[in-house]
Short mmCIF file of the C-alpha atoms (twelve columns), coordinates in Angstrom:
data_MODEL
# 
_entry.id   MODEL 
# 
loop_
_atom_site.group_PDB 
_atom_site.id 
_atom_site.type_symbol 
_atom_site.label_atom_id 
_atom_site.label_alt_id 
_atom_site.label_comp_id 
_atom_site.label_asym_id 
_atom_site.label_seq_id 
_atom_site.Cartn_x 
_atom_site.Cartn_y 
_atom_site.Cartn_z 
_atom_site.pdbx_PDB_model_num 
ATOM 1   C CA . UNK A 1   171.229 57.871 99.248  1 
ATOM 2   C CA . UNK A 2   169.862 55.262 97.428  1 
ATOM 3   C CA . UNK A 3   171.005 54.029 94.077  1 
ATOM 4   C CA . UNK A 4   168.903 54.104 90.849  1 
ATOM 5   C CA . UNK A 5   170.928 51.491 89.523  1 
ATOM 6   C CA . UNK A 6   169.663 49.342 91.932  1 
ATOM 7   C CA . UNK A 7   166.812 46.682 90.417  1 
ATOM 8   C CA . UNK A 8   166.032 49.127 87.647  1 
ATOM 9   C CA . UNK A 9   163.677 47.895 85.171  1 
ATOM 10  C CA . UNK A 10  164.470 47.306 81.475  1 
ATOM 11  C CA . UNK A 11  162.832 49.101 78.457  1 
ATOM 12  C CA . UNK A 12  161.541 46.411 75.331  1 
ATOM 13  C CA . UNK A 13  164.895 46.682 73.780  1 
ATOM 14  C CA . UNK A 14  166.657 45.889 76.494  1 
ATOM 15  C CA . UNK A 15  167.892 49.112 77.309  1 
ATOM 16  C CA . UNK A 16  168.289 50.427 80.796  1 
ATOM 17  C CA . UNK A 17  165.761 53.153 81.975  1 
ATOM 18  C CA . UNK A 18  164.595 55.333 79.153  1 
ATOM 19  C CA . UNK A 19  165.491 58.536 81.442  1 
ATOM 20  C CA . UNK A 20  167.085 58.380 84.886  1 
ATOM 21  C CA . UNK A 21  168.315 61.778 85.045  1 
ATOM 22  C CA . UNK A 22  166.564 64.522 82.457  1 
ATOM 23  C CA . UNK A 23  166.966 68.409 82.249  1 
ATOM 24  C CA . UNK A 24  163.268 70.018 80.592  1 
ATOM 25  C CA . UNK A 25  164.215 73.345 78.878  1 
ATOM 26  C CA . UNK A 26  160.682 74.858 78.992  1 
ATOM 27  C CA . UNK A 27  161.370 79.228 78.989  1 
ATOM 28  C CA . UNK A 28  163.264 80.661 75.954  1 
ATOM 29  C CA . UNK A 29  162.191 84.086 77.864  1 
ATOM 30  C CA . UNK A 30  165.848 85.058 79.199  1 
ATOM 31  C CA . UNK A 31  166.213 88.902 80.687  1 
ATOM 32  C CA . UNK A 32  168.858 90.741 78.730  1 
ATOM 33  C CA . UNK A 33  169.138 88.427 76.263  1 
ATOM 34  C CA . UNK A 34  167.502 89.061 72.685  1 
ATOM 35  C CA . UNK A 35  166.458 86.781 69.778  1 
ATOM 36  C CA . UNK A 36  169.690 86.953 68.139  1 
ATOM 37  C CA . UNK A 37  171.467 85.080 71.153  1 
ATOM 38  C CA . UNK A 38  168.376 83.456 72.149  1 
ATOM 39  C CA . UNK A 39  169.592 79.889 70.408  1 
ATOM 40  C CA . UNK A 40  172.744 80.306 72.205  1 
ATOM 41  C CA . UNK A 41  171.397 80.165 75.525  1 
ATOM 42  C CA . UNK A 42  169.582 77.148 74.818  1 
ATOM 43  C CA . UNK A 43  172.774 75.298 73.496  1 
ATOM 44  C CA . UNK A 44  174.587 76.553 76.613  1 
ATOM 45  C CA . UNK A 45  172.009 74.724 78.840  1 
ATOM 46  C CA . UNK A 46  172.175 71.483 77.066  1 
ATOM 47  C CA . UNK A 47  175.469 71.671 76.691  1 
ATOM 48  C CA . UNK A 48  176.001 72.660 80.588  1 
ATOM 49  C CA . UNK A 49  173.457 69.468 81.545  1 
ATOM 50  C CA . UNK A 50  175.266 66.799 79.584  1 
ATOM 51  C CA . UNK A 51  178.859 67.865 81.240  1 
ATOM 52  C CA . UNK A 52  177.654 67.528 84.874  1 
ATOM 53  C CA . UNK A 53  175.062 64.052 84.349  1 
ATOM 54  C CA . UNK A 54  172.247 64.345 82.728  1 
ATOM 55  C CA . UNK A 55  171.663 61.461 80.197  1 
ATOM 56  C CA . UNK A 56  168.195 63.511 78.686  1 
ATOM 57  C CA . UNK A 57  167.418 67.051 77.436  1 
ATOM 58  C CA . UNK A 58  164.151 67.640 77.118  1 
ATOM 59  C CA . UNK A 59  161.930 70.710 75.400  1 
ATOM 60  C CA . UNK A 60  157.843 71.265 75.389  1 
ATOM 61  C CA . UNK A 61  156.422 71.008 72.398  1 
ATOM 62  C CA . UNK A 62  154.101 73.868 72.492  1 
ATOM 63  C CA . UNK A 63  153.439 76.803 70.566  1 
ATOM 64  C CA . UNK A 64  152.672 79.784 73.474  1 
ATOM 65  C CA . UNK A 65  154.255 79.700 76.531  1 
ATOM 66  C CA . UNK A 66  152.057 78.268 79.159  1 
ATOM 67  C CA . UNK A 67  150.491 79.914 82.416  1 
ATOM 68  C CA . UNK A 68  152.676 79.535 84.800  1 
ATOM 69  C CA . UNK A 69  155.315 79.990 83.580  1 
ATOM 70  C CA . UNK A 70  154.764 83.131 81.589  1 
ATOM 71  C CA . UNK A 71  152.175 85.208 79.611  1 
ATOM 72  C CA . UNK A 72  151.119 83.492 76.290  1 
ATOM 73  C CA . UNK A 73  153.542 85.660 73.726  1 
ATOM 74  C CA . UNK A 74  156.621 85.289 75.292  1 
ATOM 75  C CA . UNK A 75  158.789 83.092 73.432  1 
ATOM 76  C CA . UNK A 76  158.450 79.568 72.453  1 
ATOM 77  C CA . UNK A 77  160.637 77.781 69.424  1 
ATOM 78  C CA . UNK A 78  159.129 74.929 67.568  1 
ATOM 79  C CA . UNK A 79  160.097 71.478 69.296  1 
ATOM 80  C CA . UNK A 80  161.696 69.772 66.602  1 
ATOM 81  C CA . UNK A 81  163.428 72.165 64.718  1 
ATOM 82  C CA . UNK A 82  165.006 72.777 67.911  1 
ATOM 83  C CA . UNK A 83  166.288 69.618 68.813  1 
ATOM 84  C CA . UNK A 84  167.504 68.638 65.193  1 
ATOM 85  C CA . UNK A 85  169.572 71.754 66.128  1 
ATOM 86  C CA . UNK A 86  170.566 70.899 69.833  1 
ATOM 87  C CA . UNK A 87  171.439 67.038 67.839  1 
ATOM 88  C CA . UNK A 88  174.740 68.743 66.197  1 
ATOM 89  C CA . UNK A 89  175.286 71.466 69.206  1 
ATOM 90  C CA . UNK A 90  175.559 68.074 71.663  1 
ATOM 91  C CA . UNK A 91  177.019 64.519 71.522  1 
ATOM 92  C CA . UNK A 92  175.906 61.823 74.038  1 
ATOM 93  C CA . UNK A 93  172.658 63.876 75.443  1 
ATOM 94  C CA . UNK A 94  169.656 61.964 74.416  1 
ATOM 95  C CA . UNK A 95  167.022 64.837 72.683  1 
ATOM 96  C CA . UNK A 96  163.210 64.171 73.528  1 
ATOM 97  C CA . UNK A 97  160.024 66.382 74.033  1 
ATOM 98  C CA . UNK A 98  157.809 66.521 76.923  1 
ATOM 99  C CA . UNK A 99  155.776 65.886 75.107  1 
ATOM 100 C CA . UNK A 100 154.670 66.031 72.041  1 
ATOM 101 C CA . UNK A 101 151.069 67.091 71.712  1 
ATOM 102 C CA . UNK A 102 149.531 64.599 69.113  1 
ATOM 103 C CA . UNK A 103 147.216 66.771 68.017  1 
ATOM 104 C CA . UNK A 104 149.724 68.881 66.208  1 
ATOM 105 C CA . UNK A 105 150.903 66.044 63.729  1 
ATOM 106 C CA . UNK A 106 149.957 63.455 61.508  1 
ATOM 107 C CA . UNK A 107 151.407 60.569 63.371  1 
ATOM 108 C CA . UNK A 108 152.807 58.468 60.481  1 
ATOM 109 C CA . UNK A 109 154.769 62.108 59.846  1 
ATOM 110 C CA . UNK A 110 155.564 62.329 63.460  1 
ATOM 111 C CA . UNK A 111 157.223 58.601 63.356  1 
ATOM 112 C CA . UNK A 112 159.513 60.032 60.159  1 
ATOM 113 C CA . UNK A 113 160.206 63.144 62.089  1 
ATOM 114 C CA . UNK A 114 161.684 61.329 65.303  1 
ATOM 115 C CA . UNK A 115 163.124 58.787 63.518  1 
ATOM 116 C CA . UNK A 116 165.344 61.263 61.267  1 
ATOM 117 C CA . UNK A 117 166.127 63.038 64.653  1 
ATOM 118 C CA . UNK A 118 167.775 59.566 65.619  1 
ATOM 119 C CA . UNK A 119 169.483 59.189 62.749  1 
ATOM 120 C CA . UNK A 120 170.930 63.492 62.688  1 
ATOM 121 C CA . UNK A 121 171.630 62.674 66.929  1 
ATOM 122 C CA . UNK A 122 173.662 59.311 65.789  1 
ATOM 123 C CA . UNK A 123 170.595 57.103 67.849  1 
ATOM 124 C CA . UNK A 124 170.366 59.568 70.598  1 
ATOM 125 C CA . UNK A 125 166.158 60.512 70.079  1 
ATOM 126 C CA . UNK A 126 163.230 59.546 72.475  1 
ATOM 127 C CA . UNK A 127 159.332 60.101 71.594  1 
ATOM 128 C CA . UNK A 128 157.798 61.722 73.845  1 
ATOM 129 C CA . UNK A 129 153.775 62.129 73.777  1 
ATOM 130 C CA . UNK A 130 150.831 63.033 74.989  1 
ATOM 131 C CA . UNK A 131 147.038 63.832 74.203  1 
ATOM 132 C CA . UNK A 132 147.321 67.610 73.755  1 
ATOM 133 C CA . UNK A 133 144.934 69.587 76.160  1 
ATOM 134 C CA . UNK A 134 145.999 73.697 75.858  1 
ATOM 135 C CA . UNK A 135 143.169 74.773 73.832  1 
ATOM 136 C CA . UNK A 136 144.618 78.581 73.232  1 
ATOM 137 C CA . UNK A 137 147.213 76.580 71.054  1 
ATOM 138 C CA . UNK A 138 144.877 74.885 68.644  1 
ATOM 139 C CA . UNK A 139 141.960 77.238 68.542  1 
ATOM 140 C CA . UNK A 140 144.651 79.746 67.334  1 
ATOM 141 C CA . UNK A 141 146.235 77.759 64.989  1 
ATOM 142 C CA . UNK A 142 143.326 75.727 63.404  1 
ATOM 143 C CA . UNK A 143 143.811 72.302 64.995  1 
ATOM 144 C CA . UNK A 144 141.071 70.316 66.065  1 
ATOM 145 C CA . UNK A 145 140.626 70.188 70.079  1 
ATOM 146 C CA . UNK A 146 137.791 67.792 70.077  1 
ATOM 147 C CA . UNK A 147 136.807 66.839 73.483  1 
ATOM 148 C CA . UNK A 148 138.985 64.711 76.248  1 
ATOM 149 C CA . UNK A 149 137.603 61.477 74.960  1 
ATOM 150 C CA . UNK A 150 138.193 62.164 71.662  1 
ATOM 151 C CA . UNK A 151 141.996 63.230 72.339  1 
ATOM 152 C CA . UNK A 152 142.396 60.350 73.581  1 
ATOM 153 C CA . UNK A 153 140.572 58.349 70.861  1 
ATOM 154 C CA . UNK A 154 143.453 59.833 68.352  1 
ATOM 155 C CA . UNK A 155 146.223 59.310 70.580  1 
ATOM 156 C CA . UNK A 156 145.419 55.645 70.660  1 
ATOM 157 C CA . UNK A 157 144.740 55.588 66.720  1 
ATOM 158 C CA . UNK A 158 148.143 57.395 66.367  1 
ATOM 159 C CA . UNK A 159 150.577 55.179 68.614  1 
ATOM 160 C CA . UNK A 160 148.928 51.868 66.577  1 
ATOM 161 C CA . UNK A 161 150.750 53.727 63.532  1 
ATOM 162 C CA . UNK A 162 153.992 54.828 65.356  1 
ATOM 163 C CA . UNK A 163 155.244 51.836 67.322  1 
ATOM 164 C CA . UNK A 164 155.511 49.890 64.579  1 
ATOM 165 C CA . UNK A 165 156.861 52.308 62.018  1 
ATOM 166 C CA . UNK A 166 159.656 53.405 64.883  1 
ATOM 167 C CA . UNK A 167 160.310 49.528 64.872  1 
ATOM 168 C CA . UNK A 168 160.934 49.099 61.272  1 
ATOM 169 C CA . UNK A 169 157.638 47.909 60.415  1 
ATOM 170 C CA . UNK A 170 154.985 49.245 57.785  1 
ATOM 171 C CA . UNK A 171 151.787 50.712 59.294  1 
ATOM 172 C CA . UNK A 172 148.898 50.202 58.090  1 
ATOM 173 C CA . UNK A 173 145.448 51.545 59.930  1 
ATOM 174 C CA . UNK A 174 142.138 52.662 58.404  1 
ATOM 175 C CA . UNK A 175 141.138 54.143 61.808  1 
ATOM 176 C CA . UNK A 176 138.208 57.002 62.965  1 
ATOM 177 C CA . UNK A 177 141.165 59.352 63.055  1 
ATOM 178 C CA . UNK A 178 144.029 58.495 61.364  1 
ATOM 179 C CA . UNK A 179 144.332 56.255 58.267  1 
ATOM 180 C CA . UNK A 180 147.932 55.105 57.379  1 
ATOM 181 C CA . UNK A 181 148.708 52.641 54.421  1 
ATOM 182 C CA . UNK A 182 151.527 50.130 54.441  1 
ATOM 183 C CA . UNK A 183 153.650 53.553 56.120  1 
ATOM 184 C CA . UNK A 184 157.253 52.707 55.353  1 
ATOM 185 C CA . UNK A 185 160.005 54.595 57.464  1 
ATOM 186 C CA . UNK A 186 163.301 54.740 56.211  1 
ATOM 187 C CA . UNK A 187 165.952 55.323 56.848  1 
ATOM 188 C CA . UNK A 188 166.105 54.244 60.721  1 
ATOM 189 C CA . UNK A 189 169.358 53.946 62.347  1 
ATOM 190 C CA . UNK A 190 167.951 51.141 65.487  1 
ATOM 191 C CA . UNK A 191 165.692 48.491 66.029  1 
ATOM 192 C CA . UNK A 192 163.656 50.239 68.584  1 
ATOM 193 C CA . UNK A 193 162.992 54.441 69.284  1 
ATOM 194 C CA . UNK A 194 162.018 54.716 73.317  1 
ATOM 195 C CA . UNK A 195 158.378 56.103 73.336  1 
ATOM 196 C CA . UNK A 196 157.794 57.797 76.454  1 
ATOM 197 C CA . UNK A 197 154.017 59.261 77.491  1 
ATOM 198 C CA . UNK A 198 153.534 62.113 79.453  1 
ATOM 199 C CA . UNK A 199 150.329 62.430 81.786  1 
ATOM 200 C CA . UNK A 200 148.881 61.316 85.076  1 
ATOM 201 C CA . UNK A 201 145.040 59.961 83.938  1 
ATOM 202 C CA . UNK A 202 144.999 56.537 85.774  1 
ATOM 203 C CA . UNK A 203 141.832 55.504 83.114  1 
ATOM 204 C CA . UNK A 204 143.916 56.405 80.111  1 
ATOM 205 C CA . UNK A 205 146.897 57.423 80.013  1 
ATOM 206 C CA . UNK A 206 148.050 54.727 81.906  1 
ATOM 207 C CA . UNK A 207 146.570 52.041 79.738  1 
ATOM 208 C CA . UNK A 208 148.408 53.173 76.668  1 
ATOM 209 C CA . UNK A 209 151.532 53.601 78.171  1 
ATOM 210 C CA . UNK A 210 150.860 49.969 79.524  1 
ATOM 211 C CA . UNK A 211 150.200 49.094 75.701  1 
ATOM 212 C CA . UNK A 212 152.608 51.058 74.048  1 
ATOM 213 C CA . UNK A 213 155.151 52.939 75.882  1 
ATOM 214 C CA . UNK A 214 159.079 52.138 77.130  1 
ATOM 215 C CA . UNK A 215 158.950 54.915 79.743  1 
ATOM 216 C CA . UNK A 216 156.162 56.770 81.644  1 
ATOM 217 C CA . UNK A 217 156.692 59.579 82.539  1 
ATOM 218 C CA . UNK A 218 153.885 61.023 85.609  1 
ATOM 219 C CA . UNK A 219 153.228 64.818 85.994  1 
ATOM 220 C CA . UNK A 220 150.702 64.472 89.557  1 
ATOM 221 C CA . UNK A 221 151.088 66.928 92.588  1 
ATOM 222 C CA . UNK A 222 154.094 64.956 94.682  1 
ATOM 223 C CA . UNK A 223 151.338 63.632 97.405  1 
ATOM 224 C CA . UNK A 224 149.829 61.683 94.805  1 
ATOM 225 C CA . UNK A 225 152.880 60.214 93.294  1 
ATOM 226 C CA . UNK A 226 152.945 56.676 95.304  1 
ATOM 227 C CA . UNK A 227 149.498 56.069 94.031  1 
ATOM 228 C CA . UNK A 228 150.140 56.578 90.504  1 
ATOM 229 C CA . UNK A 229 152.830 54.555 90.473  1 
ATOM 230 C CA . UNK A 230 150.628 51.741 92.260  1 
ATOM 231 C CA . UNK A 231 147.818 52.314 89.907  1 
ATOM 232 C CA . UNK A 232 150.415 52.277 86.572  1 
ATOM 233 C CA . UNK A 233 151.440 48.701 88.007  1 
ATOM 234 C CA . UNK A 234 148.049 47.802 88.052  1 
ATOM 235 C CA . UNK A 235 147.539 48.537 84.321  1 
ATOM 236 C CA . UNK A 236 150.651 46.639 83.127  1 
ATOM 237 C CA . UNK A 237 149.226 43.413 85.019  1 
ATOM 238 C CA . UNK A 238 145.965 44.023 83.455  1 
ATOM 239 C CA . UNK A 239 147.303 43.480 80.045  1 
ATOM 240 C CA . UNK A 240 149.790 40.578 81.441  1 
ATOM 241 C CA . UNK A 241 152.897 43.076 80.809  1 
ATOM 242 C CA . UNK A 242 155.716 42.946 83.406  1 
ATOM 243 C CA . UNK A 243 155.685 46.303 85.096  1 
ATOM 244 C CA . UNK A 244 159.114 46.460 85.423  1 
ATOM 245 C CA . UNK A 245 159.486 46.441 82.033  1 
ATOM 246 C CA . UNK A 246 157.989 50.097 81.942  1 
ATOM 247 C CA . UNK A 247 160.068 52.655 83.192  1 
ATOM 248 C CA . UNK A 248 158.760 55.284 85.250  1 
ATOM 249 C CA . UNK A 249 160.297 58.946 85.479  1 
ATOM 250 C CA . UNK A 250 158.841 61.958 87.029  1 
ATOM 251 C CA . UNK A 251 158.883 65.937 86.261  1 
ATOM 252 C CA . UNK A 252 159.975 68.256 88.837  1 
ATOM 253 C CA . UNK A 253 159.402 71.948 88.820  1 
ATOM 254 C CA . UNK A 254 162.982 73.083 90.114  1 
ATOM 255 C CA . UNK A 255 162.886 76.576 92.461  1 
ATOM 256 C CA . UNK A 256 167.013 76.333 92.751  1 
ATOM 257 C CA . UNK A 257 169.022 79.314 94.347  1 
ATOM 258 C CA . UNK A 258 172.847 78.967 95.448  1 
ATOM 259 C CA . UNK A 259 171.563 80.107 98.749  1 
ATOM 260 C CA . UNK A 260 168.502 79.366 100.684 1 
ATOM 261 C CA . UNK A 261 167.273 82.864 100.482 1 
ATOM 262 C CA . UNK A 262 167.728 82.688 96.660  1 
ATOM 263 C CA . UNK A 263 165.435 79.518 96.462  1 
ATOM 264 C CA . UNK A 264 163.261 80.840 98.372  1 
ATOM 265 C CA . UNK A 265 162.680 84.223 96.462  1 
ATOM 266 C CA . UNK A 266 162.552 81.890 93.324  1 
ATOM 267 C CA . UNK A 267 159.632 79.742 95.453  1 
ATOM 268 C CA . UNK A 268 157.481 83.093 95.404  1 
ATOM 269 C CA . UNK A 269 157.576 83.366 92.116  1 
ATOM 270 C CA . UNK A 270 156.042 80.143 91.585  1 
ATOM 271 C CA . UNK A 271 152.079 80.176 91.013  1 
ATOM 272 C CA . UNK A 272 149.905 78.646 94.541  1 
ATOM 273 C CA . UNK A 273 149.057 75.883 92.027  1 
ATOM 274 C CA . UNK A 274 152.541 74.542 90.919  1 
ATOM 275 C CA . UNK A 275 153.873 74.731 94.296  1 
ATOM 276 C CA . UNK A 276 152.848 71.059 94.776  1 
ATOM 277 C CA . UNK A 277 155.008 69.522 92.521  1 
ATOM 278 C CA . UNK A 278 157.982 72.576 93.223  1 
ATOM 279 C CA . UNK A 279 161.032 71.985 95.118  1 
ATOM 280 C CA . UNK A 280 162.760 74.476 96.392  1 
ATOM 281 C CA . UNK A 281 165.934 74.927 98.196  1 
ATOM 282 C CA . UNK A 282 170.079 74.429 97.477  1 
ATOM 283 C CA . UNK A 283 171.210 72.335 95.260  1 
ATOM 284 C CA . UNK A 284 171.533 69.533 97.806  1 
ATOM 285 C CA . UNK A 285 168.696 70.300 100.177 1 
ATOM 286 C CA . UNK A 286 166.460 69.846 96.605  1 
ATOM 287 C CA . UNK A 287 168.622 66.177 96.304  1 
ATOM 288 C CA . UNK A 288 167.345 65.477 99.776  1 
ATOM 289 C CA . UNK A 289 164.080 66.072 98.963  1 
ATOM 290 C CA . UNK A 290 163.610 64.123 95.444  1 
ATOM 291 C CA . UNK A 291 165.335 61.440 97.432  1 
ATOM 292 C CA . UNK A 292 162.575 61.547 100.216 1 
ATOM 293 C CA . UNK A 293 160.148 62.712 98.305  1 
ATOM 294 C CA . UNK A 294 159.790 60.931 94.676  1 
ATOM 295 C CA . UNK A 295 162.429 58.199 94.389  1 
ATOM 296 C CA . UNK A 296 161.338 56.690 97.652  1 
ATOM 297 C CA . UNK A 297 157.513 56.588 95.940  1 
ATOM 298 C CA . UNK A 298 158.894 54.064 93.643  1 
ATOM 299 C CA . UNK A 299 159.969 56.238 90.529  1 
ATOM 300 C CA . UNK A 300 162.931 55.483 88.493  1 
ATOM 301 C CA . UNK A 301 164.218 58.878 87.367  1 
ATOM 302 C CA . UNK A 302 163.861 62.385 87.687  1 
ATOM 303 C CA . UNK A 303 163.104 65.273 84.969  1 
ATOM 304 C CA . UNK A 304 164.167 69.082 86.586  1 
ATOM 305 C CA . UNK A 305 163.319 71.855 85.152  1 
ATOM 306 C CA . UNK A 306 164.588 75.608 86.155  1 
ATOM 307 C CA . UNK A 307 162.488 77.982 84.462  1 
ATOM 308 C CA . UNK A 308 163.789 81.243 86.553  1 
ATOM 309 C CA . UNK A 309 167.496 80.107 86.545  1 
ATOM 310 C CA . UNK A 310 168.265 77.748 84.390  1 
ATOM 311 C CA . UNK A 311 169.593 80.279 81.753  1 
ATOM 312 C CA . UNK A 312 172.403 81.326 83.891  1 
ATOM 313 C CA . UNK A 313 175.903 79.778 83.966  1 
ATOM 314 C CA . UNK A 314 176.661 77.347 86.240  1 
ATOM 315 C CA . UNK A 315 173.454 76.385 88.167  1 
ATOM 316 C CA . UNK A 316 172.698 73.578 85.517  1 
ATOM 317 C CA . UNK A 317 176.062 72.281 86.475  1 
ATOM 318 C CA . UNK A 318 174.866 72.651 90.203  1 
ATOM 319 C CA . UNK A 319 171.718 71.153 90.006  1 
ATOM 320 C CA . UNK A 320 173.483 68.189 88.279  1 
ATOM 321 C CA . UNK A 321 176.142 67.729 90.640  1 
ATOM 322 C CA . UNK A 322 173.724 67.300 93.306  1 
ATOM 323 C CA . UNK A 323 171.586 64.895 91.319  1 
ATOM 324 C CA . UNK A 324 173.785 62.575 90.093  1 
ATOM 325 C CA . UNK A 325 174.738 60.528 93.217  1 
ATOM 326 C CA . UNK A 326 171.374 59.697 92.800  1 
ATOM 327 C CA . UNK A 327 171.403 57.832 89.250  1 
ATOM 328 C CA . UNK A 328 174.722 56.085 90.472  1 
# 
């Protein structure tokens, strides 16, 4: 297999890769277990995935639980709170979202929030963000949707405010959107927070991560992955930015069993429309695949999640056994 290692690119601060191997923790829906222990399982995972490899635990920042994955009221715990928590439960995990939907915060508040995660982790936070698009969420809880364009409008107004307030830097913008006014944000415990976005629009998204982001991470059906990551070079020459200075990860929907018939009942479960960015097989055979599949497209890391499984003992530690020849 190949090795990440190998020619990696560099994020601004002269970091390697942002994320090369990331566990996403997006059910808190567990059968048998109740609120009470709820937490626990949570702290087990991330706990589980940074003994066996992974550098990056990662949580959605939603308020329902989405389709696919389950019915709207099932659980879902609040993003931050939650890693602030998962910050004392762990020690060398970095903590991130996937992602954060900008439409939920005020972003000079957003820049204080990550920033005190660094300093409560000991250095160990990532922003993640994104647009926001699940209207259910802000139509029940009173936040604007606006249309596409205008999500994106406010994402661009927002990261002018929190690069330079995650770099030290007062922020000042008096924008359509957002106004912010000489935004100090302190105290900060490194030069430089990793921002990572979240998306696949080649007319957008991509151009702000070219702008603004360490670390893109795509979410496209596998098929389209090579072209992505052609087009997200394209938009870093545009703006006369290195592409190799952007790191590139990509989130895979994990249908993991210890045997194949497992993975393959897990498969079923998966809706006809996910099954395009699923992989699904042992522990290995899914290796093989990411391998073939997504690293050989030109990406620099991989985000799993298991959203039957991943609540049971032991196939965490599985998945990254399998994985980590890969980041070697």
């Amino acid at each position: 297999m190949v090795s990440l290692n190998e020619n990696q690119p560099q994020d601004r601060s002269g970091h390697d890769p942002v994320i090369r191997l990331g566990y996403q923790i997006p059910n808190f829906t567990y059968p048998g277990i109740g609120v009470e222990s709820l937490f626990d399982t949570v702290v087990a995972q991330a706990r589980e995935a940074e003994a066996s490899g992974f550098d990056t635990v990662l949580v959605m920042d939603h308020l329902y639980q989405l389709p696919g994955i389950g019915p709207a009221e099932n659980a879902m715990l609040e993003a931050y709170t939650t890693l602030g928590a998962l910050a004392s439960a762990t020690s060398t995990i970095q903590l991130s979202t996937l992602v954060t939907g900008n439409t939920y915060r005020n972003p000079a508040f957003l820049a204080k929030t990550v920033t005190t995660l660094d300093v409560v982790s000991k250095g160990r936070a990532i922003l993640g963000i994104g647009a926001g698009w699940f209207e259910l969420e802000h139509d029940a809880y009173g936040f604007e949707f606006g249309t596409f364009g205008q999500r994106f409008e406010r994402l661009d107004e927002a990261l002018q405010i929190i690069t330079p307030m995650l770099r030290g830097e007062p922020a000042s913008l008096d924008g359509k959107w957002y106004t912010a006014r000489s935004a100090m944000n302190n105290p900060r415990l490194r030069p430089h927070i990793p921002v990572m976005l979240g998306g696949q629009g080649e007319q957008k998204t991509f151009r702000l991560a070219a702008r603004f982001a360490d670390h893109m991470n795509i979410i496209c059906d596998v098929d389209d992955l090579a072209r992505k990551v052609s087009v997200l070079r394209e938009r870093c020459e545009e703006i006369g930015r290195d592409p190799a200075t952007l790191a590139t990860s990509y989130l895979v929907m994990g249908g993991v069993g210890e045997t194949e018939q497992e993975a393959k009942e897990i498969g079923e479960t998966i809706p006809e429309d996910r099954r395009n960015r699923a992989f699904i097989g042992t522990p290995e055979q899914v290796a093989d695949q990411i391998q073939e599949r997504v690293l050989a497209a030109g990406i620099g890391g991989v985000t799993i999640n298991l959203i039957r499984n991943g609540h049971r003992p032991g196939v965490v530690a599985a998945v990254g056994s399998a994985l980590k020849p890969l980041v070697k």
